[in-house]
N, C-alpha and C positions, 0 to 999 in steps of 0.2 A: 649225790644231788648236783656237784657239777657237773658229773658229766652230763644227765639227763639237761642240763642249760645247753652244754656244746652239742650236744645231738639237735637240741630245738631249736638252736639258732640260722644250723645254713639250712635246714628244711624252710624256715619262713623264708629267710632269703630268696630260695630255689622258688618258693611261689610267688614272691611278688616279681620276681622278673619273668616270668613262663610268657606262653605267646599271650594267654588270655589275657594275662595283666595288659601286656602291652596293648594288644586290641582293644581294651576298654579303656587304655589310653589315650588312644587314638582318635577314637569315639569322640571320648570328653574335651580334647583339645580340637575338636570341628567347629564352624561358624554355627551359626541357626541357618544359613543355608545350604550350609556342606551336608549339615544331620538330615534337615530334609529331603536333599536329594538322597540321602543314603537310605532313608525310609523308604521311598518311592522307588528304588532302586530294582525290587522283586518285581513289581509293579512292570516296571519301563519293561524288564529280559521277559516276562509272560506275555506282555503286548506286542514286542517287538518278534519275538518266537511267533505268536500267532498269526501276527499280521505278511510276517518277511515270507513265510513259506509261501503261502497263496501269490505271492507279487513274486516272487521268484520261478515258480512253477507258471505262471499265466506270460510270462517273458520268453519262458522256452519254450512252450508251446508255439508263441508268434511265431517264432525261426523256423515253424515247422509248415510245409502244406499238405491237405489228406492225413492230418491226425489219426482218423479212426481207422481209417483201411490201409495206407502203405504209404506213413512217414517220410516224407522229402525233405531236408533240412534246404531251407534255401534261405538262412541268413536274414538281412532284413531286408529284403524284396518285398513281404508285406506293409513295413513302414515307410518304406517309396512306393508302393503302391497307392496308398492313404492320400500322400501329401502332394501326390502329382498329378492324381484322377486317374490311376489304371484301376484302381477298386469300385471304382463308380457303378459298371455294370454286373458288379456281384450284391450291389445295397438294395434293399428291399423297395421296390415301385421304385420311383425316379427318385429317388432320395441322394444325398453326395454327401461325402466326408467335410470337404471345406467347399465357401461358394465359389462361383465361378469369376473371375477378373480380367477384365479387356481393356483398353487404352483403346485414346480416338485422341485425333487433333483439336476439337473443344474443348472447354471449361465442362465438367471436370476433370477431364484428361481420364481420368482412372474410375472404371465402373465395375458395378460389383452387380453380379448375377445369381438370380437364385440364392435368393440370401434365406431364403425361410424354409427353403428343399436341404441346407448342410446343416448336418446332426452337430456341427464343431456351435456354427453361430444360431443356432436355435438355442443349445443348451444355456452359451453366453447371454444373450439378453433375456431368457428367463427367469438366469441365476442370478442378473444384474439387476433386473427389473422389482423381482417378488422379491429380494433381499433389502431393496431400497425403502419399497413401499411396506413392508413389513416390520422395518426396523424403525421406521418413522413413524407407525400409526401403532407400534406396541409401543413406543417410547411417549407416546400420549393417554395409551390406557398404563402404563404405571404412573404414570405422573396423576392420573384423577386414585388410584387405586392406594397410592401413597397417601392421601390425604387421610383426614376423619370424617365422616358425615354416618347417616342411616342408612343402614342397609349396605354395608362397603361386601360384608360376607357375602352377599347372596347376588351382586353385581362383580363378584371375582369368581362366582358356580358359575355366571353365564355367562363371563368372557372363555372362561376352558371348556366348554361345551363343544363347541366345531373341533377343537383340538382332539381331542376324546372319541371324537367320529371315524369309523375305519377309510382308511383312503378308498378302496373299493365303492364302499355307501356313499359317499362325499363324492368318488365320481359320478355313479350314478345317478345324486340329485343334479349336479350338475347338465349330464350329458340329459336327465329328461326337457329339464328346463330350455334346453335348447332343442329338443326332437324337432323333426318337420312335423309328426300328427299331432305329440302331447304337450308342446315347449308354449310357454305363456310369455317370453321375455325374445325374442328372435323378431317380432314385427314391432313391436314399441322400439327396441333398439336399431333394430335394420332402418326406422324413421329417422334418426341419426346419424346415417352412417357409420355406426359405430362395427356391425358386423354385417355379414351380408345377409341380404333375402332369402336365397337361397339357396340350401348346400350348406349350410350354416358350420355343419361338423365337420364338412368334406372341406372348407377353405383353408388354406393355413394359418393364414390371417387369421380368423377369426377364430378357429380352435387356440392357437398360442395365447391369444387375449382371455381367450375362457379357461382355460389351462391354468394360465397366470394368477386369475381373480380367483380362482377356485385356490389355489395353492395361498395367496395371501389370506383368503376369509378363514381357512380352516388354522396355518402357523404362526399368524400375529399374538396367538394367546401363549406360544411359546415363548416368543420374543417378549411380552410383555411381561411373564414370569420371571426371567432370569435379569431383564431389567431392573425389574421390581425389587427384588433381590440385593441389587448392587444399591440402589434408593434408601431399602431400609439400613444398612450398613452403614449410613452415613448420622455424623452424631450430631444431633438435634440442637442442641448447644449454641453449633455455628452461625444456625438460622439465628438466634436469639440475638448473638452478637453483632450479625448482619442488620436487624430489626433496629439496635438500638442507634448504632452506626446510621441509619437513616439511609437504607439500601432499600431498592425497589426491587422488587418481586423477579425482574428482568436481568439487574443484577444479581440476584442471588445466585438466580438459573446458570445465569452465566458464569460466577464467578466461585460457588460451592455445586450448587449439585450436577452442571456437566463435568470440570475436572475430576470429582470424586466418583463418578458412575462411567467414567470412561473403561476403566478395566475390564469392569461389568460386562458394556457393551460391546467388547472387543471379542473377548469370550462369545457372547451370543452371537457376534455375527459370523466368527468363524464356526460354531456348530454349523450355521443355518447355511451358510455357505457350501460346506463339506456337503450337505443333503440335500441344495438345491441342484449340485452337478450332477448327482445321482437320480435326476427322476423318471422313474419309466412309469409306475401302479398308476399315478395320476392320468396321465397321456394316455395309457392302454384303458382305463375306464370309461376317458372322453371322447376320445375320439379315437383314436388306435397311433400306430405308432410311423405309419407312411405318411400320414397327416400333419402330424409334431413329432417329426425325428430328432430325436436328443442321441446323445454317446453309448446311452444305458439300452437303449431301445433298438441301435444299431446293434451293439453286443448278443441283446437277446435273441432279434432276429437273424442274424447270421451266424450264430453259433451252431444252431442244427449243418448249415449247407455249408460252412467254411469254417473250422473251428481256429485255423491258425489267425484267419482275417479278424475274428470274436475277439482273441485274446490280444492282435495289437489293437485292437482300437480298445477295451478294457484298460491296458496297459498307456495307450496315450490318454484315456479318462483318468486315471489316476495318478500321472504326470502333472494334466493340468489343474487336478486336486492340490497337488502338493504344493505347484507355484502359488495357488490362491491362497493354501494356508501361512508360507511362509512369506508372504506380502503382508498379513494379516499380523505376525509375530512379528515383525520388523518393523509395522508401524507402533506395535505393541513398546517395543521395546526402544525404540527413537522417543517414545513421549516419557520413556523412564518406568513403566508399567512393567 
């Protein structure tokens, strides 16, 4: 019987030191932020697997000219081509990478040309503009959608209805509504100045602004979801306390429910960001893509005649992707979020 004790004894020994012990020690002595990032850990190496090939592969491509028929490695001659206007006569119609800039002895000394012909500053005040206004008129439908009143269910069916719509169809009502023979909204507006008389699809002007509104009426119902979201999270309590405190309405907004729904928000605008630099489906249903050249639109059209030119301008879209997002986490994270 002793010895069956001295046999049992360095066997337990032997298992509580083995590797596994210790890894589940390891485990148990992590923060609650250490453990979640070690959850999400499979997570990050599947996405980053996924994502690093395709960006790695559309980079070597750039350094190449004549991809499909006889491979020329020339470095980055395509990305000085881009930024200095030698690629200009390879972009589809008179379309340019960035605009054009001249100085003159006047006020304002520094002008800027063809600002609505370069796929760089079209994409920018698109993604600047529809992100603005969509973050600010969803951040007003959760704030009613937040509330309680009759009928809240069947006023949150019809705000995700545009959303729900294929981009394709959404262009299409779009682009009718503006046609020269079918369009019912193109002479009430054009009485405005708002777009022009006529050529209404063919201007840039006035395609970018239809582009625009099209793209706000259809994703504000996203932005107001995920808003909504960060709203209800917030615990109902503080209102009361606020209430009794003898706080107005104005302060509350101000003082519980924007610091509490900022994370939220921060979240939502960076999705809506990331998908605003990418838009070509909208642009190609409305009007086409020599009209509203975006980055995506350049990519597409020049990938058949130039594949190395497709993939640096792809590869500077997703540059300027990642600046947007990591201005986005930075502010995220300066406010403590």
């Amino acid at each position: 019987m002793s010895t069956d004790n001295l046999t049992d004894g360095p066997v337990q020994q032997s298992d509580r030191s083995g590797p596994l012990v210790a890894i589940t020690r390891w485990i148990e002595n992590l923060g609650e932020t250490g453990l979640a990032y070690l959850l999400l850990s499979p997570v990050f190496l599947l996405l980053g697997a996924v994502a690093l090939y395709p960006l790695l592969r559309t980079f070597e491509l750039s350094l190449f000219q004549n991809v499909l028929s006889d491979p020329e490695f020339v470095g980055f001659q395509n990305y000085v081509a881009l930024f200095t206007g030698e690629a200009n006569p390879r972009m589809p119609g008179s379309t340019t990478f960035l605009p054009g800039v001249s100085t003159s002895g006047s006020f304002p000394f520094v002008h800027v040309e063809g600002l609505l012909r370069s796929a760089l500053a079209v994409t920018l005040i698109f993604t600047v503009v529809s992100v603005f206004f969509e973050t600010v008129i969803g951040f007003g439908q959760a704030l009613v959608l937040d509330q309680e009143f009759r009928g809240r269910r069947w006023v949150r069916a019809a705000i995700i209805i545009p959303w729900a719509i294929p981009i394709v169809i959404q262009g299409m009502i779009f682009y009718l509504m503006f046609h020269p023979s079918t369009g019912f909204l193109t002479e009430y507006l054009a009485n405005f100045g708002i777009v022009a008389e006529t050529n209404t699809l063919n201007d840039p002007a006035s395609s970018l602004l239809i582009v625009t509104v099209a793209d706000i009426w259809k994703t504000t119902a996203f932005m107001a979801l995920l808003i909504l979201a960060g709203l209800q999270s917030i615990d109902r309590n503080l209102y009361d306390v606020a209430k009794v405190a003898g706080a107005s309405k104005w302060q509350q907004f101000k003082l519980i429910t924007l610091p509490l729904v900022l994370p939220a928000l921060g979240i939502a605008i960076l999705f809506r960001t990331i998908d605003a630099m990418r838009v070509y489906g909208l642009i190609d249903s409305v009007s086409g893509c020599t009209t509203v050249p975006s980055l995506s639109c350049m990519v597409v059209e020049t990938f058949n005649t130039n594949r190395g030119l497709a993939s640096a301008i792809a590869f500077v879209t997703a540059g300027v992707i990642a600046i947007a997002v990591m201005g986005v986490i930075y502010q995220q994270y300066k406010e403590g979020f």
